[in-house]
C-alpha positions in Angstrom: -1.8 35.1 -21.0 -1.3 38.4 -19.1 2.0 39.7 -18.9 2.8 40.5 -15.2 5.0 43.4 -13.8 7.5 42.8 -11.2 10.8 41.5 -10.7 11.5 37.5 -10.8 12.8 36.8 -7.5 9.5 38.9 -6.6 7.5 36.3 -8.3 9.1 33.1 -7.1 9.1 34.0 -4.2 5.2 34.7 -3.6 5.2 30.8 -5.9 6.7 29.2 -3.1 4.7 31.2 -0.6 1.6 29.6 -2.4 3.6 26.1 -2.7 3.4 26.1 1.2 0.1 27.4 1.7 -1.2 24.8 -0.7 0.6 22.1 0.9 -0.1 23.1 4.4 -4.2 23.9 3.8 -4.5 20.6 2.3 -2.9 19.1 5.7 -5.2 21.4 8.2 -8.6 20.5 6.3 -7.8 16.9 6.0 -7.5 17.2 10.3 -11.4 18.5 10.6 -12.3 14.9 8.9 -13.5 16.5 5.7 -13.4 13.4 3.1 -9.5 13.3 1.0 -11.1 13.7 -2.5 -12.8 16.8 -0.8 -10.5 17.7 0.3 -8.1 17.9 -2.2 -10.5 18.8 -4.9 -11.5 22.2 -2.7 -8.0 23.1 -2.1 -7.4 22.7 -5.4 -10.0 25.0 -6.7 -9.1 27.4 -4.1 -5.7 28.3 -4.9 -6.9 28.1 -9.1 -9.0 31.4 -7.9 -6.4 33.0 -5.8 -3.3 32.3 -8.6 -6.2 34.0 -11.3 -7.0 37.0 -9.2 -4.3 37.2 -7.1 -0.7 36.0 -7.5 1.9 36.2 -10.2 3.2 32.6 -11.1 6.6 31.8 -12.9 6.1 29.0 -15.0 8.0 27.8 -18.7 10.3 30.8 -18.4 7.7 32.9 -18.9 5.4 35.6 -16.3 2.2 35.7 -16.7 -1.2 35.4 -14.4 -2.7 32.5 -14.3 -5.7 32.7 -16.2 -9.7 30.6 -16.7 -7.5 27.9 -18.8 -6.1 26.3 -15.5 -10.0 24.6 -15.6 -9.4 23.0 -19.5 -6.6 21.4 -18.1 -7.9 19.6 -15.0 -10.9 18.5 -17.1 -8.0 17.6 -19.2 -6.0 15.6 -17.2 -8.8 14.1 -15.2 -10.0 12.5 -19.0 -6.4 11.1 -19.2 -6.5 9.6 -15.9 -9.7 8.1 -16.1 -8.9 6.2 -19.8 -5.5 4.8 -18.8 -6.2 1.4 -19.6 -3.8 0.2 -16.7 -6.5 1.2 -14.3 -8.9 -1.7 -15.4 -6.8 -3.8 -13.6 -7.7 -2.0 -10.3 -11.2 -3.4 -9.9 -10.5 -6.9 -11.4 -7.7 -7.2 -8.4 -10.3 -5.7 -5.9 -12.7 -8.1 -7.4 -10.5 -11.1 -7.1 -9.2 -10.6 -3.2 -13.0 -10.0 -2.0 -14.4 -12.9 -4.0 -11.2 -14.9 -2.6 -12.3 -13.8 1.0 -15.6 -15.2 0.7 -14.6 -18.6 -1.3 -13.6 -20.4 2.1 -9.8 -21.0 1.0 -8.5 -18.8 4.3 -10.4 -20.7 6.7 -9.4 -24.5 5.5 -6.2 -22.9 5.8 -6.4 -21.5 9.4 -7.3 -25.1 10.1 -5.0 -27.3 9.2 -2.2 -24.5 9.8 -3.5 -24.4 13.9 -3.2 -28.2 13.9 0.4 -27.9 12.3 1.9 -25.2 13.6 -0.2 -24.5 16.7 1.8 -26.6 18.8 4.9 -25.1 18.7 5.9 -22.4 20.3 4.9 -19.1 18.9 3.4 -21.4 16.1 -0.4 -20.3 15.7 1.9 -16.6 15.2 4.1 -18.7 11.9 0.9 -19.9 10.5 -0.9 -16.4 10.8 1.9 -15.0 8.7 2.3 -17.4 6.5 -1.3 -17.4 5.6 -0.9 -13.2 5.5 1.8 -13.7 2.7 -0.5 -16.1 0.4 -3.3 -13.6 1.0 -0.5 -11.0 0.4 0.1 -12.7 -2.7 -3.7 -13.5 -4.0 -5.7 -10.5 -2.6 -3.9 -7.5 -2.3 -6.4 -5.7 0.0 -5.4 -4.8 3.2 -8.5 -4.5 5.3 -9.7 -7.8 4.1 -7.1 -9.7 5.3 -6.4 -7.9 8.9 -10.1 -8.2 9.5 -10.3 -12.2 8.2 -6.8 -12.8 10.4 -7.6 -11.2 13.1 -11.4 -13.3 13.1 -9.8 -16.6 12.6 -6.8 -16.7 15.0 -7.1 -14.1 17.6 -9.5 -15.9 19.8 -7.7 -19.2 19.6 -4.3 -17.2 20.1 -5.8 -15.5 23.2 -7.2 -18.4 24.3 -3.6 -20.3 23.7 -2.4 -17.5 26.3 -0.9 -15.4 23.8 0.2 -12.0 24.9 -2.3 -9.8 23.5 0.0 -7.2 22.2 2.1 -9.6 21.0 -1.3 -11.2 18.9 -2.4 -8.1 18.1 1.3 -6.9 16.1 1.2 -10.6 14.1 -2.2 -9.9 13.0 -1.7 -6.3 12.0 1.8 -6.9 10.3 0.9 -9.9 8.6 -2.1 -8.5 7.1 -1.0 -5.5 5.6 1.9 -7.3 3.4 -1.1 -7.6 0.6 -0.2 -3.7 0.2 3.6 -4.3 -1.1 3.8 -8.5 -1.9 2.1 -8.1 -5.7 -0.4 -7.9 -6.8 -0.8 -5.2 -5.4 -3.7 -2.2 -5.7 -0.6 0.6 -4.7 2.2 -0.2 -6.8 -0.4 -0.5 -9.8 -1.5 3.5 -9.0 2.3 4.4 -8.6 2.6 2.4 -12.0 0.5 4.6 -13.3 1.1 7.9 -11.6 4.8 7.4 -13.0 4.2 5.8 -16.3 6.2 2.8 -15.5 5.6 -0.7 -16.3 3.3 -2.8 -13.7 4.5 -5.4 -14.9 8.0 -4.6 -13.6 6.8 -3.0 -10.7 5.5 -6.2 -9.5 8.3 -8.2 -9.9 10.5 -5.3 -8.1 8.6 -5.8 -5.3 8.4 -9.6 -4.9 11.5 -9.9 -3.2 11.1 -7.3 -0.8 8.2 -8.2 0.2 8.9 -11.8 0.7 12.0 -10.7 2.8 9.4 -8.6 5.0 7.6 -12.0 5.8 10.7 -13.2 6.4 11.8 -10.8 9.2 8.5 -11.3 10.8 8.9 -14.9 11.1 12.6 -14.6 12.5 11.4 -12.5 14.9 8.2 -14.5 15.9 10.7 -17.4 16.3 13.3 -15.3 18.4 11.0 -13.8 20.6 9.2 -17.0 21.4 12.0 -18.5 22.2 12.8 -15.9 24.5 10.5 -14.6 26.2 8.2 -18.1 27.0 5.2 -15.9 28.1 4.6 -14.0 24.5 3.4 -17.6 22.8 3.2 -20.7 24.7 3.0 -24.0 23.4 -0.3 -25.8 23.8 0.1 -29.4 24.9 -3.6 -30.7 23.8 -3.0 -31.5 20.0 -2.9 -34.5 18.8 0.4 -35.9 17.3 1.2 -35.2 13.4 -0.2 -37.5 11.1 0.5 -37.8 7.3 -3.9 -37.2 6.7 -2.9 -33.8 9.0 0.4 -32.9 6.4 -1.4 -34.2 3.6 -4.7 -32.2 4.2 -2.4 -28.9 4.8 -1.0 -29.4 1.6 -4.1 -30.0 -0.3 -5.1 -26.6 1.2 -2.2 -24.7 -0.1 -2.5 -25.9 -3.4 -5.7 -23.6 -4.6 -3.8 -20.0 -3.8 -0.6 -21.2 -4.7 -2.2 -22.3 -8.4 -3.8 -18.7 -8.3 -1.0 -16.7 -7.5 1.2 -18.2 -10.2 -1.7 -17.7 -12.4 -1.5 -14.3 -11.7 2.4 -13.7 -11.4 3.2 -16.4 -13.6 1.5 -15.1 -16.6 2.9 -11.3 -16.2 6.4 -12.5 -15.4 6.4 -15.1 -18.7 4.8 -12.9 -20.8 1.8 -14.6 -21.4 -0.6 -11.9 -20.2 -0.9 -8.0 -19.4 -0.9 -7.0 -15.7 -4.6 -6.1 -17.0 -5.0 -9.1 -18.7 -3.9 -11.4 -15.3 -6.3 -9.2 -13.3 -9.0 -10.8 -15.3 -7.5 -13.9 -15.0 -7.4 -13.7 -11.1 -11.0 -12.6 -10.4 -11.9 -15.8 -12.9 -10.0 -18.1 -10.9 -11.2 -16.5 -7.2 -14.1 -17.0 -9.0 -14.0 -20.6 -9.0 -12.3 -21.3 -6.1 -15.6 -20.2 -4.6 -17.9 -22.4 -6.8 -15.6 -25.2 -6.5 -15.9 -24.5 -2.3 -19.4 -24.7 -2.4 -19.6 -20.7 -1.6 -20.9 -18.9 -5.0 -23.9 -17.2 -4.7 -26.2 -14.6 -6.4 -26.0 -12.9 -3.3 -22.1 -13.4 -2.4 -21.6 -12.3 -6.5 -23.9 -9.2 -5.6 -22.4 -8.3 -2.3 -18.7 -8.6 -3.8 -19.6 -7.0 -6.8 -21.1 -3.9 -4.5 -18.0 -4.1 -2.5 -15.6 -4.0 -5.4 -17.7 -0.8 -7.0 -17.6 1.2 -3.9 -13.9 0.9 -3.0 -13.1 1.1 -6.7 -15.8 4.7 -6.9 -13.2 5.8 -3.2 -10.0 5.0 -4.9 -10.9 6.8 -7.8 -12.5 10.2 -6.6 -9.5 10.6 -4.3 -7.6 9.9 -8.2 -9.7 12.9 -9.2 -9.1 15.5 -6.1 -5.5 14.2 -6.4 -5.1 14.7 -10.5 -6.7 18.5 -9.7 -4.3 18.9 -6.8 -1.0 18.0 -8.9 -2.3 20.4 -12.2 -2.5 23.1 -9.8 0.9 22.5 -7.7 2.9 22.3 -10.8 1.2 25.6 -12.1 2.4 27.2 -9.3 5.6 25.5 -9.7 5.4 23.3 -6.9 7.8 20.7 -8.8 10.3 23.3 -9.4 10.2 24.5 -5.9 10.3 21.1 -3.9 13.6 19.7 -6.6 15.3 23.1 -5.6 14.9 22.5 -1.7 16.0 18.6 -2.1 18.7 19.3 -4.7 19.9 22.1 -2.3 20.4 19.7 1.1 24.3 19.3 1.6 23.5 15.3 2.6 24.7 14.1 -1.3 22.6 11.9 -3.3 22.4 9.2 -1.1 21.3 11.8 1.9 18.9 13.0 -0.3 17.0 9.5 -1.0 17.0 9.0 2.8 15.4 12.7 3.7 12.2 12.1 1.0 11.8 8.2 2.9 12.0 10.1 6.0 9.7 12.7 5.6 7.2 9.5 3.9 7.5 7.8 6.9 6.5 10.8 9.2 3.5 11.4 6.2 2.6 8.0 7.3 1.5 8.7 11.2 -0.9 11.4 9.3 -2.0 10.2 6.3 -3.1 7.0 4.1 -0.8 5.4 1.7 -2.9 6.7 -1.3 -2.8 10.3 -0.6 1.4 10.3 0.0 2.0 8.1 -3.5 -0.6 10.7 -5.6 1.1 14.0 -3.9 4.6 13.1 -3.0 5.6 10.5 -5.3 4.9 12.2 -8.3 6.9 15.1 -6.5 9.9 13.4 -5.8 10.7 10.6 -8.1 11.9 13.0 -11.0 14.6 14.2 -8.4 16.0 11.1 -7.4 15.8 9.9 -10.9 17.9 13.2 -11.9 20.8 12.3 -8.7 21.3 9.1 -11.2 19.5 6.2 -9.3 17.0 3.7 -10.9 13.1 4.7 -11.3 12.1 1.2 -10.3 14.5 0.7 -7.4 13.1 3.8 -5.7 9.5 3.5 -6.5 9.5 0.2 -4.7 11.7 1.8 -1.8 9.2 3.9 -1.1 6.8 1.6 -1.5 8.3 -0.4 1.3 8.5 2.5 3.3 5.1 3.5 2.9 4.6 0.0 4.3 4.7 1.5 7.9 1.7 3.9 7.1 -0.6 1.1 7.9 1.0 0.3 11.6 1.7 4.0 12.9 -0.9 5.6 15.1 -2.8 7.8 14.9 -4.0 6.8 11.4 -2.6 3.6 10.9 -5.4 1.9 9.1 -4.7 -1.6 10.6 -5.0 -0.9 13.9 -8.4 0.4 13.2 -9.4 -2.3 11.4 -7.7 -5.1 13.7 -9.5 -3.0 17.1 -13.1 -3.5 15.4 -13.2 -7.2 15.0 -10.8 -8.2 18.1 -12.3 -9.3 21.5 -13.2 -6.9 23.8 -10.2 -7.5 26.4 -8.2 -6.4 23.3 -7.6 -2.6 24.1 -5.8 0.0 21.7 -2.6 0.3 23.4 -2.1 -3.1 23.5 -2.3 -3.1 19.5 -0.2 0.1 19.9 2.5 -1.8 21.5 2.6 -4.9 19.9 3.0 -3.7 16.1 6.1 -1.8 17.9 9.0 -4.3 17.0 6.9 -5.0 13.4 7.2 -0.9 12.7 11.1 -1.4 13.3 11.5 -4.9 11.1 9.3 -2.6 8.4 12.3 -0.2 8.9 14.9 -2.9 8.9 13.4 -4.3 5.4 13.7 -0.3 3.4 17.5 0.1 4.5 18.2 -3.9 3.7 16.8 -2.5 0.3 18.3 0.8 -0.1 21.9 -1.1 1.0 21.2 -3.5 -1.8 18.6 -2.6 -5.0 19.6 -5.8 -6.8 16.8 -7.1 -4.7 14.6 -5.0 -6.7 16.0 -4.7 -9.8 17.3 -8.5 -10.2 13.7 -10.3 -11.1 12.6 -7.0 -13.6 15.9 -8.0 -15.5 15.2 -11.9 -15.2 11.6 -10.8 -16.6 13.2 -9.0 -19.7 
């Protein structure tokens, strides 16, 4: 190391100048539609070079320029990353929510949910989201299930006389609970991003996310009721029979005996998070064969699927790992605990500002780029004001929630806009995942107010 002349509020100083710059190139080259990973990974690089040749960096109590070593320690870090043994499970739950889109499960259930449900008021909307939580629960992808929702019941809800806003928000919603309800793809990166347990994680999260069905089908129920027009009742099914209840049943029975193959075995002890992730793909697996559905070619095209999202997931892993080695050398983490540490709002006010500033990340930016910049950022600061790791990881988990329904990047609307009917326009998705955006709202301060509904099942679990 080469010892560097100058006084230290000199040197932090030019740090946080750096800090900023960082932060703020990576947010300006990610607007000219350069890929994340890209983006992150040339960023990265960039401010390596300029903190070599150019700037002074306080780091460990000790001055010194940055030198060629910054390089061994990406390489480093990027190894680590890419053996964590916790990241197997990634493709296996990929694996298991494609193969569980193709096996036929979701449409039988569509059925016999539009012949239960679908003639009460607002009642195609129930069944849409009661079908997004077991997918929530089984799959875990979100662009599966907002594309297979919005192909199964928008037409018959638009042709029901369903507003179309009001369609459009049910579908959107509903489909991206698959991101929070485990298992879940995000809460295992955040698992391993901050070396907690998945395991715990996932049963953090249950709750939550089960509440945020909840709201949604309190408010499908309240505004049917009140405003007639949004979901009228059809009046040319025929009456309920016991074949109709018994058939729905039957239906549910194949992703409920998945999803407590799944969560049961992590929450008893009987299996890994890893180990259940090979479990679920094996039993998606089946429910295919057993459907009449498994193919070479269905086993080819999810197998494709699953190794391209798995290859995106995991070079924007790599631009992120480079972005974070870099950001710490220039003290980044030092810098942003100082500012939040330094707010007069108190612990509490603190928590709330870092969910705020997520949720404004979220009209920007993907769920995966906030949890591998910001998360690993902030969590060591709340952590130090005294509140629970687990607690807050799944707040802002619930929080990131909204990233998926806030234009202009909210990922559902774009995948809800490209399989709905044409007379489906973007503003009316735009307004009718409104109210949905607040209830997402509603569910983080229900738990900030009360983070037994986090930490009550870990603690069960243990």
């Amino acid at each position: 190391m080469h010892r560097a002349s100058g006084d230290k509020e000199t040197m932090l100083a030019t740090n946080e100048i750096l800090v900023v710059a960082m932060l703020l190139s990576f947010i300006t080259i990610l607007f000219t539609g350069i890929p994340v990973a890209w983006a992150l990974a040339g960023v990265s690089i960039a401010f390596s070079f300029i903190a070599i040749y150019g700037y002074e960096v306080y780091f460990w109590d000790t001055y010194f320029l940055t030198d060629t070593r910054i390089f061994g320690v990406i390489v480093q870090r990027i190894w680590g990353q890419m053996s964590n043994w916790i990241l197997v499970a990634l493709p296996m739950f990929i694996f298991m929510g494609l193969m569980l889109e193709r096996s036929g499960v979701t449409e039988k259930l569509m059925a016999n949910f539009i012949q239960l449900f679908g003639r009460f008021r607002g009642g195609l909307a129930l069944g849409v989201v009661l079908i997004g939580i077991l997918l929530a629960a089984s799959t875990g992808i979100v662009g599966a299930s907002v594309v297979l929702l919005a192909l199964l019941s928008m037409p018959i809800m638009l042709e029901q006389g369903y507003n179309k806003g009001f369609a459009s928000g049910v579908v959107a919603s509903a489909g991206t609970l698959g991101i929070l309800i485990p298992p879940s793809i995000m809460l295992i990166i955040m698992a391993d991003q901050m070396s907690v347990s998945v395991g715990n994680l996932f049963m953090g999260a249950l709750i939550p996310g089960l509440m945020l069905g909840g709201f949604y089908i309190l408010y499908i129920m309240i505004a049917a009721t009140l405003f007639r027009k949004l979901a009228p009742a059809p009046t040319d099914l025929p009456p309920v029979s016991a074949k109709l209840i018994f058939d729905t049943l039957l239906a549910v029975v194949p992703p409920i005996l998945l999803i407590f193959a799944v969560l049961g075995s992590i929450f008893f002890g009987f299996a890994t998070p890893t180990e259940a992730s090979g479990v679920g793909a094996f039993g998606a697996t089946l429910l295919a064969a057993a459907n009449g559905r498994l193919s070479w070619a269905v086993l080819k095209d999810v197998g494709m699927k699953t190794t391209l999202t798995t290859a995106f997931i995991f070079g924007i892993f790599m631009g992120a790992t480079m972005f974070a080695v870099v950001m710490r050398q220039l003290g980044g983490d030092e810098f942003i605990s100082q500012s939040l540490q330094g707010l007069p709002f108190g612990p509490n006010g603190v928590v709330i500002t870092i969910l705020f500033i997520a949720f404004l990340a979220g009209f920007f930016l993907d769920w995966l780029e906030i949890s591998l910049i910001m998360l690993p950022l902030v969590s060591p600061v709340v952590v130090a004001l005294g509140f629970d790791q687990i607690w807050f990881i799944v707040l802002f988990a619930v929080t990131l929630q909204t990233s998926f329904l806030t234009p202009p990047v909210g990922f559902s609307l774009f995948y809800l806009k490209g399989v709905a009917p044409r007379e489906v326009t973007i503003m009316d998705i735009y307004k009718g995942v409104i109210p949905f955006v607040l209830l997402q709202v509603l569910a983080v301060a229900v738990v900030f107010l009360i983070p037994q509904l986090v930490l009550w099942l870990p603690a069960q679990m243990l």
